[in-house]
C-alpha positions as a Markdown table, in Angstrom:
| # | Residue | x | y | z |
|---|---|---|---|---|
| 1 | Unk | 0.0 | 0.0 | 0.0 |
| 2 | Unk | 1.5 | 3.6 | -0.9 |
| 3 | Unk | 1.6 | 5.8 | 1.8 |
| 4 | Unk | -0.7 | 9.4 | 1.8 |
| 5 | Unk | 0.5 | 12.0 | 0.6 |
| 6 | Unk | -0.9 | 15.4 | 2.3 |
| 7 | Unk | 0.3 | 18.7 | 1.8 |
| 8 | Unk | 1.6 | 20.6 | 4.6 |
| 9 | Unk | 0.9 | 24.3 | 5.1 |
| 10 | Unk | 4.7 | 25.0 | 4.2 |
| 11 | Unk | 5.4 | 26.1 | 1.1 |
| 12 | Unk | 8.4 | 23.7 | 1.4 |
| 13 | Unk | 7.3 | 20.0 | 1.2 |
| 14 | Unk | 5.0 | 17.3 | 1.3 |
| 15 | Unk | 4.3 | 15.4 | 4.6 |
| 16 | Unk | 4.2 | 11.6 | 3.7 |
| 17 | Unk | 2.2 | 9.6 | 6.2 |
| 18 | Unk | 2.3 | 5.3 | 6.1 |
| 19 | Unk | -0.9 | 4.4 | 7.2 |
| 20 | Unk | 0.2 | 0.8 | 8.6 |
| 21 | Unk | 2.3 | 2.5 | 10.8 |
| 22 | Unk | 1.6 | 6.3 | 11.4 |
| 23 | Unk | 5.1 | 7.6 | 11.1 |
| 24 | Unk | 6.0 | 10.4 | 8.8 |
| 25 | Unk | 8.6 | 11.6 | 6.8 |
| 26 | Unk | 8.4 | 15.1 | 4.7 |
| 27 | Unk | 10.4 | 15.8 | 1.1 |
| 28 | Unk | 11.4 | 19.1 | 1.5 |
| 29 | Unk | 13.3 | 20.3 | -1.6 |
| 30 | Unk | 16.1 | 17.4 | -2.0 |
| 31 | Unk | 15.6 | 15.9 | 0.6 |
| 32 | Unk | 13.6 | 13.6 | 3.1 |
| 33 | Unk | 13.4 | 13.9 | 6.5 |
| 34 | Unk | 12.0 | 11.3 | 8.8 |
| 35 | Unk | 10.0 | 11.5 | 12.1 |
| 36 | Unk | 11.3 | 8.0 | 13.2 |
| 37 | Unk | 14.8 | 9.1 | 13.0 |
| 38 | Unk | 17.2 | 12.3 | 12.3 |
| 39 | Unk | 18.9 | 10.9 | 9.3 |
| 40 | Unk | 17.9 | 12.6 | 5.8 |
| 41 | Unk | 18.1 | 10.7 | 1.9 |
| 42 | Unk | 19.0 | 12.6 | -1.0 |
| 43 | Unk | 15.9 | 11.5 | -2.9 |
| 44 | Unk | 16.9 | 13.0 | -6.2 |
| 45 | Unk | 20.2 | 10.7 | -6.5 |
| 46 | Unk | 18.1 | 7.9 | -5.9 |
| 47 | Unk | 15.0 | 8.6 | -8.5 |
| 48 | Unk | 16.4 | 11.5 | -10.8 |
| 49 | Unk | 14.8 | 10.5 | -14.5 |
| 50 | Unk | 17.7 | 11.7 | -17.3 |
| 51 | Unk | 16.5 | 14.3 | -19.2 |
| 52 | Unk | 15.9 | 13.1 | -23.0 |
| 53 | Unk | 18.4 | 13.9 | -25.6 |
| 54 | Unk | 17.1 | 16.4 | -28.0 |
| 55 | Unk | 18.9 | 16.3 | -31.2 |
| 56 | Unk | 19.0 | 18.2 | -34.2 |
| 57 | Unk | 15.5 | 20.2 | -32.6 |
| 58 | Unk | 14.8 | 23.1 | -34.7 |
| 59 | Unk | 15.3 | 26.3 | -32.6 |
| 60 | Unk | 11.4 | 27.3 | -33.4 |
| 61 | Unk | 10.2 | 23.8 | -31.5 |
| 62 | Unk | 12.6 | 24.3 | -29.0 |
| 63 | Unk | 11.8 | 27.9 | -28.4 |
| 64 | Unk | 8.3 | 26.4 | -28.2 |
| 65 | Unk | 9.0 | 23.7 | -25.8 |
| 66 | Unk | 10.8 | 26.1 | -23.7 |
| 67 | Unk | 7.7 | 28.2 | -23.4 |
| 68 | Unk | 6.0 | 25.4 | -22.6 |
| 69 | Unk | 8.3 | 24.3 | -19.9 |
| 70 | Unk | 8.4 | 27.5 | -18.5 |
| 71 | Unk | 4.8 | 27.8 | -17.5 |
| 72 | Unk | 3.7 | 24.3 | -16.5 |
| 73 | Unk | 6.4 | 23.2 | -14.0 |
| 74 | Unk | 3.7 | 22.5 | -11.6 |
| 75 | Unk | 4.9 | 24.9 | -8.7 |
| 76 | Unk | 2.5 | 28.1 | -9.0 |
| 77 | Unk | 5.8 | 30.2 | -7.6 |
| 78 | Unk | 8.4 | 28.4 | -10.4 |
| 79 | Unk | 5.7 | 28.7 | -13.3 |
| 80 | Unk | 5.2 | 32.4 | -12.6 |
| 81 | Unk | 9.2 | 33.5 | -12.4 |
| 82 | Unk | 9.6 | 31.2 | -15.2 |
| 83 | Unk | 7.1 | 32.4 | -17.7 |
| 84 | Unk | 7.4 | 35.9 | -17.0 |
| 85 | Unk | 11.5 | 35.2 | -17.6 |
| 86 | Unk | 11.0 | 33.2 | -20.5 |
| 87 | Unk | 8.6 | 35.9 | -21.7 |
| 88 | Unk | 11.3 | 38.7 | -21.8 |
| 89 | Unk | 14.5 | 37.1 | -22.9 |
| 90 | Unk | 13.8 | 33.6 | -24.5 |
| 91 | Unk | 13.1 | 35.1 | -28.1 |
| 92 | Unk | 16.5 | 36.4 | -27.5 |
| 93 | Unk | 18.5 | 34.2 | -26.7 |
| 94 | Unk | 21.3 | 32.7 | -28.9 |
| 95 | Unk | 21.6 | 28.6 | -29.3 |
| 96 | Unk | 24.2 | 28.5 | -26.8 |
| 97 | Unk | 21.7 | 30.3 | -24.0 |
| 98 | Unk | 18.8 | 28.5 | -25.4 |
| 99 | Unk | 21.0 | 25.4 | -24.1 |
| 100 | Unk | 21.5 | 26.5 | -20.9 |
| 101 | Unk | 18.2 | 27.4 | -20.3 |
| 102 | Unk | 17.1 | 24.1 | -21.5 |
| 103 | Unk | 19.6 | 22.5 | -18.6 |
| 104 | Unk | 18.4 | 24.9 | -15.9 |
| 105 | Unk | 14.5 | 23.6 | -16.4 |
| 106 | Unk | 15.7 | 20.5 | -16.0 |
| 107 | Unk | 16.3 | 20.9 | -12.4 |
| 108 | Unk | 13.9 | 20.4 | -9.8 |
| 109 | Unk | 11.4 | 23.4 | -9.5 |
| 110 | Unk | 11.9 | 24.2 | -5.3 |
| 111 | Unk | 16.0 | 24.4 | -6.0 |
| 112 | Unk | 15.0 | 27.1 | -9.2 |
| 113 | Unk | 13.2 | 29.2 | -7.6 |
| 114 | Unk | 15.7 | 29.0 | -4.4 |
| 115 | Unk | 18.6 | 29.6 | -6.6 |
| 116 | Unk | 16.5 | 32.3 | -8.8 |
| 117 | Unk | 15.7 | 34.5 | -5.4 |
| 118 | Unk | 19.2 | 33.5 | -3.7 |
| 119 | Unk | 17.9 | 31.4 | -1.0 |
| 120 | Unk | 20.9 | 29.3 | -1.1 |
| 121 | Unk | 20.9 | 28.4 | 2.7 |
| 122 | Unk | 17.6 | 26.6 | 1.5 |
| 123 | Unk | 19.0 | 24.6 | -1.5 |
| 124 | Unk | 22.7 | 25.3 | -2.0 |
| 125 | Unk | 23.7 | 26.5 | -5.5 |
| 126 | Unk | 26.1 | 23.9 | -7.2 |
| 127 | Unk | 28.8 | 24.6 | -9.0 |
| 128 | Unk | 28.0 | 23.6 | -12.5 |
| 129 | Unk | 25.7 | 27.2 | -11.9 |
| 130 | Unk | 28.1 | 29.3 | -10.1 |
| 131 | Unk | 29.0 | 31.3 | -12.7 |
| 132 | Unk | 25.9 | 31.1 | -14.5 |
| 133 | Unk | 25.4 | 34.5 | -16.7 |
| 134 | Unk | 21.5 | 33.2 | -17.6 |
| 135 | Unk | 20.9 | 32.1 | -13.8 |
| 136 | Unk | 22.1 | 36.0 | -12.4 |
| 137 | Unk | 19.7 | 37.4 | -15.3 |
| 138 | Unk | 17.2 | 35.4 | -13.9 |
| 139 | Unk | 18.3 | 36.4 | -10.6 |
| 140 | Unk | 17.9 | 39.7 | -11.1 |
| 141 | Unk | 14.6 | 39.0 | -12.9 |
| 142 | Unk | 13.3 | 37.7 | -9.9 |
| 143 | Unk | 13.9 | 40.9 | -7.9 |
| 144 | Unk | 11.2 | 42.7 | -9.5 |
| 145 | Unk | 12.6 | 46.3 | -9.3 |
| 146 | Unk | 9.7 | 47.3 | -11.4 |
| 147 | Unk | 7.6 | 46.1 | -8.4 |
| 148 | Unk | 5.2 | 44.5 | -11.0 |
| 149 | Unk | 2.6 | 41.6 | -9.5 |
| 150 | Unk | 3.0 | 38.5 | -11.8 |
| 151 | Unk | 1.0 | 36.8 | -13.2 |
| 152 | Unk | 0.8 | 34.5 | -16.1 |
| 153 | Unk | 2.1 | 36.1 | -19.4 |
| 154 | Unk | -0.2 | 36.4 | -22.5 |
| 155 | Unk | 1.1 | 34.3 | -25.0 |
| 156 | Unk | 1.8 | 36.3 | -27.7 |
| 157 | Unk | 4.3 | 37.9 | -25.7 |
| 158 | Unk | 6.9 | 34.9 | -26.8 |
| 159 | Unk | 6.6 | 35.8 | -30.0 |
């Protein structure tokens, strides 16, 4: 039997409960943290699918699927920064960016937005994004200056 899931009232993680037993155990970002003992798992090293290999994609369809990705990542907080990013820049970014951007939404959706509004104490940044130029645009993207309240982008904004 699978155990219920139930949201908690943090916007951090799921509470897991096993009904044969009663014990829980929360997935907060990466990782899973146990009432029956203080040990955590890395849960994304254990179940992490590869991304698929995308070759020879026209840049139009990938543009496209990008958009796509961008506002259905299933966290209302990612899908908002994400769309309203994409929205700006992704029509003008080069091949090379459009690759990078491609790798960043690959990554788990709690650990973008963390990195995205520098909550690395939350979910540390790893190198690979260190000297990201995309993730500080994004970073600074997320800052809001303009003090705009987001919302989903009309499409024809990609364009």
């Amino acid at each position: 039997m699978f155990p219920a899931l139930t949201k908690t009232l943090s916007l951090q993680g799921y509470r897991i409960i096993n009904p044969q037993t009663g014990s829980a155990a929360w997935l907060c970002s990466r990782r899973w943290y146990s009432s029956d003992k203080d040990d955590h798992d890395d849960v994304v090293t254990r179940i992490k699918i590869a991304p698929i290999k995308r070759t020879n994609e026209p840049v139009d369809k990938k543009r496209a699927r990008l958009i796509y990705q961008s506002r259905k990542r299933g966290i209302l907080e990612t899908d908002l920064l994400l769309s309203g990013f994409a929205a700006k820049y992704l029509k003008q970014m080069n091949e090379e960016e459009l690759e990078e951007y491609d790798s960043l939404l690959n990554e788990l959706d709690w650990d973008i937005y963390y990195w995205a509004t520098k909550n690395f104490k939350t979910s540390p940044l790893p190198d690979k994004w260190a000297n990201s130029k995309l993730l500080k645009q994004l970073q600074e993207f997320s800052e809001n200056k303009e003090k705009e309240i987001l919302s989903m982008p009309d499409l024809s904004k990609y364009q």
